[in-house]
Backbone as CSV, one residue per row, in Angstrom:
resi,resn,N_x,N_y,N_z,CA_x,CA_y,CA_z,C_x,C_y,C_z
1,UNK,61.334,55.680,-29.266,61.360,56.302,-27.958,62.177,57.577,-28.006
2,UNK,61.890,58.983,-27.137,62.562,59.527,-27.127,63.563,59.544,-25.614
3,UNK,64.741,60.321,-26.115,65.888,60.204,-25.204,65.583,61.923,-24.278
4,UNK,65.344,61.727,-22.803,64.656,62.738,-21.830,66.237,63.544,-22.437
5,UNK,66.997,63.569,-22.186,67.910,64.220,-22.049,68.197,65.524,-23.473
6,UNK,68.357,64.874,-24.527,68.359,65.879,-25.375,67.007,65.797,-26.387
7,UNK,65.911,65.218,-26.134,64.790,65.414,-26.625,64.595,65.006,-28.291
8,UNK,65.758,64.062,-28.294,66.041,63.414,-29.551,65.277,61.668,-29.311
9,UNK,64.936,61.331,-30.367,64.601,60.307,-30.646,66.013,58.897,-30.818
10,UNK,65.736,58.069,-29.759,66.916,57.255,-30.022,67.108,56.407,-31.359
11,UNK,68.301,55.702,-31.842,67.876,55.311,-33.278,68.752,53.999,-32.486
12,UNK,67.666,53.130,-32.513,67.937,51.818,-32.263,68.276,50.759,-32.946
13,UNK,68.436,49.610,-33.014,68.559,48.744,-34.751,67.274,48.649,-35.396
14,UNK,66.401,48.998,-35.094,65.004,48.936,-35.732,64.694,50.029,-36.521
15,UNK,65.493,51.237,-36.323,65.440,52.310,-37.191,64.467,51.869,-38.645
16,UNK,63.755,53.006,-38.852,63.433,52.532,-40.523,64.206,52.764,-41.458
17,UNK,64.118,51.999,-42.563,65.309,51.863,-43.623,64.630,52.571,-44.645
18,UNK,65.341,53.713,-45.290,64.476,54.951,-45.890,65.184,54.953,-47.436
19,UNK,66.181,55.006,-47.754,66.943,54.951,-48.819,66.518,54.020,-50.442
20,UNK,66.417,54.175,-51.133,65.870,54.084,-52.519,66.619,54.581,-53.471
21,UNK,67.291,53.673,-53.949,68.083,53.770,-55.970,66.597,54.205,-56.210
22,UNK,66.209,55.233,-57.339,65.633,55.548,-58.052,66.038,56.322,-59.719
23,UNK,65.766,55.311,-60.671,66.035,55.482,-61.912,65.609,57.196,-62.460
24,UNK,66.612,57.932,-62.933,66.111,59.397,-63.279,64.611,59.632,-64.010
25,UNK,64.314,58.564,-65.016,63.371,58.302,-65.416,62.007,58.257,-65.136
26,UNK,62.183,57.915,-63.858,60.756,57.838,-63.115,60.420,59.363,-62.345
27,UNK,61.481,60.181,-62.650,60.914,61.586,-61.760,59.908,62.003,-62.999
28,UNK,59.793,61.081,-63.905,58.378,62.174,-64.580,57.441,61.301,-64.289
29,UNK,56.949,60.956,-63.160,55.808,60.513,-62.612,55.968,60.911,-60.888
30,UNK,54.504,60.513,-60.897,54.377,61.345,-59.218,54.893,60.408,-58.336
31,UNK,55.328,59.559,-57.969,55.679,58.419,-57.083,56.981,58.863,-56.454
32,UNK,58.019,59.216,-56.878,59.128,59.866,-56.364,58.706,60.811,-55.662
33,UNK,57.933,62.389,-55.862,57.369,62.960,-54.760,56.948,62.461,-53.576
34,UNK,56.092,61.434,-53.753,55.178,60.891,-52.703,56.655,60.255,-51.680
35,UNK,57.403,59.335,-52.541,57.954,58.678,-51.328,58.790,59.628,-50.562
36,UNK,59.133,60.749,-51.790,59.826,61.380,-50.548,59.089,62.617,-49.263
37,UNK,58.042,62.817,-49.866,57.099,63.289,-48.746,56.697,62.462,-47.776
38,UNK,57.001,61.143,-47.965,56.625,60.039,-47.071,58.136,59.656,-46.214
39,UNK,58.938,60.499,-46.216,60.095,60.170,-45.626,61.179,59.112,-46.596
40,UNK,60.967,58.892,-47.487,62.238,58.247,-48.032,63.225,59.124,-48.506
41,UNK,64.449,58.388,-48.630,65.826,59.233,-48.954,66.218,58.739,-50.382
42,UNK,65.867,59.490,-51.547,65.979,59.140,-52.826,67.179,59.682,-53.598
43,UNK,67.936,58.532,-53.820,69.260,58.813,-54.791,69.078,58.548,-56.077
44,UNK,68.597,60.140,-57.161,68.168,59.750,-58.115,69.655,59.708,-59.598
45,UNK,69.605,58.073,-59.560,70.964,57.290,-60.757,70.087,56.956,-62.092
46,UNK,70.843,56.613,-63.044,70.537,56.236,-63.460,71.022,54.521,-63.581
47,UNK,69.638,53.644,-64.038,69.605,52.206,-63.493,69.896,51.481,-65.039
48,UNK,69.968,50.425,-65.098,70.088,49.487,-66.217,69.030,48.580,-66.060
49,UNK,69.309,48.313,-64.658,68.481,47.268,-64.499,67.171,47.572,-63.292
50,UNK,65.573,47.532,-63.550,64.958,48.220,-62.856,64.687,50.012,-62.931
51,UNK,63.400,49.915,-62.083,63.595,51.416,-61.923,63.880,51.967,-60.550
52,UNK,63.397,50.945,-59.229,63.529,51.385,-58.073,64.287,49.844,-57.634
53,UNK,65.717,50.412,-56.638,66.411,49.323,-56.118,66.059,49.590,-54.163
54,UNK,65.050,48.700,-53.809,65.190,49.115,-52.271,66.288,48.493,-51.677
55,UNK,66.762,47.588,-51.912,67.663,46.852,-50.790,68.448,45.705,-51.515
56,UNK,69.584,45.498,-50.957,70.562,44.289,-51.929,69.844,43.003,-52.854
57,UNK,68.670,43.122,-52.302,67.783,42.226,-53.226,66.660,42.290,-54.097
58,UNK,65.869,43.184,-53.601,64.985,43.735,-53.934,65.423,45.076,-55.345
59,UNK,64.410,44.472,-56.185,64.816,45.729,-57.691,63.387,45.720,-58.339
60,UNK,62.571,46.926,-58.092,61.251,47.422,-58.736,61.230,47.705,-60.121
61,UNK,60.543,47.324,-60.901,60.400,46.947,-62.295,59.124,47.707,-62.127
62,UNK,58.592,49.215,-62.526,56.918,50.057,-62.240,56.523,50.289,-63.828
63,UNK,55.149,50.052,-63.674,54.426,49.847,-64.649,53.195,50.519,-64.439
64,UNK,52.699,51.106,-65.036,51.114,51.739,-65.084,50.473,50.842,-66.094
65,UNK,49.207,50.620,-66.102,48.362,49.685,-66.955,48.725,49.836,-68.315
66,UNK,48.709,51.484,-68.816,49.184,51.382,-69.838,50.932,50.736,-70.345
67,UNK,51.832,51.403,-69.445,52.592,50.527,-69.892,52.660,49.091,-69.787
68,UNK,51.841,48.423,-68.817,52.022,47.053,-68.898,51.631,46.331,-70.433
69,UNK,50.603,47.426,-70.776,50.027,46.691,-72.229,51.227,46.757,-73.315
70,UNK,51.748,48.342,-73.152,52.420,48.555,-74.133,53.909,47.566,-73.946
71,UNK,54.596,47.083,-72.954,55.748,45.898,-72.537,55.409,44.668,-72.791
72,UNK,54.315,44.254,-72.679,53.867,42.857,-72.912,53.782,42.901,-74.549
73,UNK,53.392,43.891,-75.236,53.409,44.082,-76.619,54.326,44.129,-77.229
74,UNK,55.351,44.872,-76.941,56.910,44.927,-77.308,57.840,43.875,-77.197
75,UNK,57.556,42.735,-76.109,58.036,42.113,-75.898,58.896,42.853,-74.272
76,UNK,58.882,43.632,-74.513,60.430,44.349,-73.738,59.864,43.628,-71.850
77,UNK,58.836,43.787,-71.245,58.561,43.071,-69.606,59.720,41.950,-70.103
78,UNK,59.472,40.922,-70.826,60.300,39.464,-70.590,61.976,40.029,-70.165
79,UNK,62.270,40.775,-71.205,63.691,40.949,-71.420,63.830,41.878,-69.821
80,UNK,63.101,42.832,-69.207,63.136,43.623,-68.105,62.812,42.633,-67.098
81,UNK,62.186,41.638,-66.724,62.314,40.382,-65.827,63.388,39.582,-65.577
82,UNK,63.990,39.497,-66.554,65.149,38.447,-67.039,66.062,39.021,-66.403
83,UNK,66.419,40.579,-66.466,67.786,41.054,-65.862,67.209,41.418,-64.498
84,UNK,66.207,41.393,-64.518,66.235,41.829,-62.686,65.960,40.155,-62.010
85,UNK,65.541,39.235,-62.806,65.935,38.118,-62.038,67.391,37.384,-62.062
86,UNK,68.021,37.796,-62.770,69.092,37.615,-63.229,70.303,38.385,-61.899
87,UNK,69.954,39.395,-61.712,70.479,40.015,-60.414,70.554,40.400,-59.510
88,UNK,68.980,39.953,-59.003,68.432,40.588,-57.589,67.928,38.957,-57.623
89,UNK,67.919,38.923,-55.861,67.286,37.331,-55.167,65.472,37.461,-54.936
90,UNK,65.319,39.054,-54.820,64.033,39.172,-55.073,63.158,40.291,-56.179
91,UNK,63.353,39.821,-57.236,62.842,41.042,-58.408,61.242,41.254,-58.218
92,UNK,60.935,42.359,-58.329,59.055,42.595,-58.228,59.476,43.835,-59.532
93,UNK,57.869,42.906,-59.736,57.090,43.916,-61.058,56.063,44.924,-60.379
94,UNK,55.861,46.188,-60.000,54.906,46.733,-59.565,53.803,47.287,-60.129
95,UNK,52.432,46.763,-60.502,51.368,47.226,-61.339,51.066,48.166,-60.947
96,UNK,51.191,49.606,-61.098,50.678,50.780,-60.229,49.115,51.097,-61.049
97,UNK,48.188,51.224,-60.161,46.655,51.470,-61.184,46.292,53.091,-60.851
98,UNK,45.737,53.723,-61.928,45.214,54.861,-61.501,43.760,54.989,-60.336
99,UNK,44.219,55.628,-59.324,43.393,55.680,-58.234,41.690,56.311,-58.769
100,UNK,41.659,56.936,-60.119,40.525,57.238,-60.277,39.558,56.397,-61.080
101,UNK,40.374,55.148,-61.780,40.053,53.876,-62.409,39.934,52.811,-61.498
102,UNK,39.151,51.966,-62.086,39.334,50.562,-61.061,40.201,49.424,-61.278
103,UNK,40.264,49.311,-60.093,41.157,48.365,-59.629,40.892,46.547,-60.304
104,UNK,41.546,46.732,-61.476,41.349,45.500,-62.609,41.976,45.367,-63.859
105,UNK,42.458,44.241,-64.034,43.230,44.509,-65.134,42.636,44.593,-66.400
106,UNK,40.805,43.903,-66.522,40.077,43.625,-67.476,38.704,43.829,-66.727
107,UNK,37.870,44.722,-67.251,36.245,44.331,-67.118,35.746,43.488,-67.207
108,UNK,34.845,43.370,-66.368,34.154,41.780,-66.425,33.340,41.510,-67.467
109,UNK,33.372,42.129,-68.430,32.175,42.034,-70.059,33.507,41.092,-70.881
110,UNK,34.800,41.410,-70.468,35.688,41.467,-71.488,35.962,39.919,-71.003
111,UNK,35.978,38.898,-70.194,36.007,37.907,-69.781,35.417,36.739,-70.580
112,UNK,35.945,36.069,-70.959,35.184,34.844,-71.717,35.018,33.597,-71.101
113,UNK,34.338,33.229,-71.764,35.083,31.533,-71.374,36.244,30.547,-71.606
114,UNK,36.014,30.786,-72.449,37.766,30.654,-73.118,38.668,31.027,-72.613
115,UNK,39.743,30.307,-72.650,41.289,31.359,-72.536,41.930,31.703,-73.889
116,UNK,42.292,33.226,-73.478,42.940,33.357,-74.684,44.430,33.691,-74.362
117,UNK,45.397,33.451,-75.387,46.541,33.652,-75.212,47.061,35.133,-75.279
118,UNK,46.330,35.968,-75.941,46.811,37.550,-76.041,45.750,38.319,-75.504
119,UNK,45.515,37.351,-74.190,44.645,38.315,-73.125,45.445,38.957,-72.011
120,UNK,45.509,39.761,-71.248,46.331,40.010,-70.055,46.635,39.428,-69.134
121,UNK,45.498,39.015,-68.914,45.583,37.858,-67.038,46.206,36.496,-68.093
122,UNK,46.672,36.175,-69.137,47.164,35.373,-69.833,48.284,35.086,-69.756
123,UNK,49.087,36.726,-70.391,50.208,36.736,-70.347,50.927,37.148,-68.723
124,UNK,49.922,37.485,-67.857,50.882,37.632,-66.656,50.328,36.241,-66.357
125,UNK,50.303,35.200,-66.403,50.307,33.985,-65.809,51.532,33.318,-66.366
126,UNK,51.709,33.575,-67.726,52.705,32.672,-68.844,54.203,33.741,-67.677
127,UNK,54.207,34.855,-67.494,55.551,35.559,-67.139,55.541,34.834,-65.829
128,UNK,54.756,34.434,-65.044,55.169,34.522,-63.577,55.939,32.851,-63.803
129,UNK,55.150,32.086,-64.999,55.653,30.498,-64.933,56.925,30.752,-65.387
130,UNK,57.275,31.721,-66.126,58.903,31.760,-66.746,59.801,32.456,-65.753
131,UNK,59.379,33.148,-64.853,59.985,33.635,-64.112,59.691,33.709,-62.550
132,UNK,59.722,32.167,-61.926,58.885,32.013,-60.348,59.212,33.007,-59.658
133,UNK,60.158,33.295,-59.258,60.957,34.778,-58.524,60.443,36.094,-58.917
134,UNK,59.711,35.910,-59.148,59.463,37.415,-59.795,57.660,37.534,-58.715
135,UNK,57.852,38.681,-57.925,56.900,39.103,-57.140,56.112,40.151,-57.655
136,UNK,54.819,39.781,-57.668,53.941,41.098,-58.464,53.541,41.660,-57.043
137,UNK,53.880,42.954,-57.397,53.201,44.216,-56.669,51.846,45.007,-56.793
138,UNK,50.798,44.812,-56.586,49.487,45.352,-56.898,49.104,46.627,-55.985
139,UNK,49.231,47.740,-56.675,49.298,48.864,-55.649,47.992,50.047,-56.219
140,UNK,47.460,50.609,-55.540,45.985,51.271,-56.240,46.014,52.671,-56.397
141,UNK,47.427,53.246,-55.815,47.829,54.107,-56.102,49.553,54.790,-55.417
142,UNK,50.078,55.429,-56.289,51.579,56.243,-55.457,51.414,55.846,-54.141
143,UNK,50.408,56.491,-53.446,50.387,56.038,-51.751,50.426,55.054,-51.353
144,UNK,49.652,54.392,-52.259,50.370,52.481,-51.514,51.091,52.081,-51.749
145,UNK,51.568,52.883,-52.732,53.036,51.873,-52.836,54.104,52.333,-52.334
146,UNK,53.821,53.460,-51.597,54.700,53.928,-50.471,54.690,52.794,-49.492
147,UNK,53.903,52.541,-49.095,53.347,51.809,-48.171,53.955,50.098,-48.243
148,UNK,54.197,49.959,-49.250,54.728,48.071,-50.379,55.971,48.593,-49.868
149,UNK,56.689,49.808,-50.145,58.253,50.257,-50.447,58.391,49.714,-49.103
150,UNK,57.436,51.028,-48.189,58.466,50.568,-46.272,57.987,49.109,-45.783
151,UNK,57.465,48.557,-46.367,57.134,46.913,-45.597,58.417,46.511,-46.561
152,UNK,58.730,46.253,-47.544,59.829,45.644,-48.363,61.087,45.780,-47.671
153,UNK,61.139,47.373,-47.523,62.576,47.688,-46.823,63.178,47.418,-45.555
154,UNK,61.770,46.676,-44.827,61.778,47.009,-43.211,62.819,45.807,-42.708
155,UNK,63.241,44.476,-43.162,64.088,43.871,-42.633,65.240,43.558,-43.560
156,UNK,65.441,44.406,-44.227,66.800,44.187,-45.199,67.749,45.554,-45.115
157,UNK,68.770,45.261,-45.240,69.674,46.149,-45.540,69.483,47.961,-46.468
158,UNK,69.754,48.754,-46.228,70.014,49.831,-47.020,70.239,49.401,-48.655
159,UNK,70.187,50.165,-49.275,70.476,49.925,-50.775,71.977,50.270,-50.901
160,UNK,72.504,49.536,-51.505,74.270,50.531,-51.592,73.609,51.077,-53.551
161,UNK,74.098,52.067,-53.417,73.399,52.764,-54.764,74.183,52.769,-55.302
162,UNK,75.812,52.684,-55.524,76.576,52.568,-56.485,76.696,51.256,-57.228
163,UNK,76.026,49.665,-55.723,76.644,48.430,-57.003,75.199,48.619,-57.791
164,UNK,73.645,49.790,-57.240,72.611,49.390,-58.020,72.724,49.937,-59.554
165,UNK,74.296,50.911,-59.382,74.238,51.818,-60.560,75.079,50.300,-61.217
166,UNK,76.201,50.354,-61.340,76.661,49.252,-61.826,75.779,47.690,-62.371
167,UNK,75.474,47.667,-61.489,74.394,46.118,-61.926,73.929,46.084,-63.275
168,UNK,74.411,45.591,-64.428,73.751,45.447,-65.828,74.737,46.613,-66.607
169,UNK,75.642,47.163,-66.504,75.839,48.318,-67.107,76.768,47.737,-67.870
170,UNK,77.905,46.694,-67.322,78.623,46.261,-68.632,78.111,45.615,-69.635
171,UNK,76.870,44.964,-69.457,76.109,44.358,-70.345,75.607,45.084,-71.371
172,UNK,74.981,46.618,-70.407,74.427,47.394,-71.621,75.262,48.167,-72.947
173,UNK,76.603,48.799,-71.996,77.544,48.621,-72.989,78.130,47.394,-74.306
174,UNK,78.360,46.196,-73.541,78.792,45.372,-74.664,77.581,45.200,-75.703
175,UNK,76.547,45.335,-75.350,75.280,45.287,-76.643,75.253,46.776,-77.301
176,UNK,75.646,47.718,-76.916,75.932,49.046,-77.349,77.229,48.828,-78.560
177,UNK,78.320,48.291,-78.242,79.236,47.768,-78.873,79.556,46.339,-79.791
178,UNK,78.181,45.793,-79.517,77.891,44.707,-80.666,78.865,43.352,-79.867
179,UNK,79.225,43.439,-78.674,80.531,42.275,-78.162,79.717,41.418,-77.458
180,UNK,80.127,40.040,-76.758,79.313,39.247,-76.177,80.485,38.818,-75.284
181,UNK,81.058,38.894,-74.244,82.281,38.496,-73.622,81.367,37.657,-72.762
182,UNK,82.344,36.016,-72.415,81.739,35.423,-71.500,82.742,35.015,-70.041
183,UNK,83.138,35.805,-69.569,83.919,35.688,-69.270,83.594,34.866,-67.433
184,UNK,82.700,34.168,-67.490,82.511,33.051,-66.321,82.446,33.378,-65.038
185,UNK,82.185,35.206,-64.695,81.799,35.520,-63.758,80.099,35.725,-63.704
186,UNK,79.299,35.668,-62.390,78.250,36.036,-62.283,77.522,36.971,-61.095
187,UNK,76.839,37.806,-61.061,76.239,38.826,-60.759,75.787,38.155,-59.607
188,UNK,75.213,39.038,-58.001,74.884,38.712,-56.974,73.520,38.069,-57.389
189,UNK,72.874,36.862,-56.876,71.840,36.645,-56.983,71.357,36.086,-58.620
190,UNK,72.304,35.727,-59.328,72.126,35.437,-60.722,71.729,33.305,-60.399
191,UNK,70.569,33.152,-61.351,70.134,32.126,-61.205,70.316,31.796,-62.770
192,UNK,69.635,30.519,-62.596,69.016,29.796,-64.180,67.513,30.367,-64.629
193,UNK,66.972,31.374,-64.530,66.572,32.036,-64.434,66.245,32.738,-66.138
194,UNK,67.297,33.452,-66.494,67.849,33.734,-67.368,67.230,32.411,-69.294
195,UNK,67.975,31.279,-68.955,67.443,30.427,-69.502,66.111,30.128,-70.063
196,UNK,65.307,30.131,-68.842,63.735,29.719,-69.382,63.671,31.249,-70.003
197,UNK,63.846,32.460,-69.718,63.858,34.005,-70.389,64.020,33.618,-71.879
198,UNK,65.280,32.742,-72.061,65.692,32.749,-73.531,65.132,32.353,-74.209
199,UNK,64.229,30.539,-73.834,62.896,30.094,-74.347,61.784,30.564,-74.220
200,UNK,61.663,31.451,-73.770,60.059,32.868,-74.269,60.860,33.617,-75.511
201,UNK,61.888,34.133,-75.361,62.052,34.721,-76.637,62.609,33.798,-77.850
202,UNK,62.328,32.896,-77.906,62.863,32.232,-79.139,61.534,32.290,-79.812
């Protein structure tokens, strides 16, 4: 609504929640433009954990088809699931697809009867059982997932962008430094989680 008097828009508690941790990394793709042409307020940190943090719970893990192939190959998605379930209450993986490709992870020629284990729709079935918390994002292009961002953000808190910078960073250091300290504290939102992570990589 606007306010007659000074022709300002009132900001009520419903305000939209605009703010976004965004990993430096991702400004070499178009999605950071978009959201911020779409009104978001982007604080670009660098992350440890994730690439986009919307809100105290929420931590975006973005993937283009190709990288999904190339993470599931490396191994590296498990280990990038693990710490964002490990520290956010709601971690999402976001499949971003190119808007001029279709919307699929596999052609329908490529489909068998069989299941195979080093098929795609395979291994994202085996990740979601190792990791229930983990929300896939299916978006068909930058613009929708503008669109995923402000429904995500709309009843949670602002992002505080300094604990999103912090989150994982002593960790990444002590593996930088070869140390393993256990020192019996745990991270907001840290589950058992972690565990079943360790039995995929064994």
């Amino acid at each position: 609504s606007v306010d007659t008097r000074t022709g300002r828009g009132k900001q009520g508690p419903d305000k939209e929640r605009r703010d976004i941790a965004v990993d430096v990394r991702e400004f070499r793709s178009a999605l950071p433009s978009i959201l911020h042409q779409g009104g978001m307020r982007l604080a670009p940190v660098t992350l440890t954990v994730g690439d986009f943090v919307l809100s105290s719970v929420h931590c975006v893990e973005r993937k283009s088809i190709s990288d999904l192939f190339g993470s599931f190959a490396s191994g590296r998605l498990y280990t990038q699931a693990e710490s964002m379930s490990k520290h956010y209450k709601c971690p999402c993986l976001l499949i971003e697809f190119d808007p001029a490709k279709s919307f699929c992870l596999q052609n329908s020629n490529e489909l068998g009867g069989d299941i195979r284990t080093d098929a795609i729709c395979s291994k994202m079935a085996l990740l979601t059982m190792h990791f229930p918390r983990l929300r896939i994002l299916w978006s068909r292009s930058p613009h929708e997932t503008l669109k995923l961002f402000k429904g995500l953000k709309a009843n949670h808190e602002e992002v505080d962008v300094d604990r999103a910078v912090e989150i994982g960073s002593n960790e990444s250091l002590d593996a930088l430094l070869g140390t393993n300290p256990n020192d019996g504290t745990a991270e907001a939102g840290e589950t058992d989680d972690g565990e079943e992570a360790d039995e995929v990589n064994e």
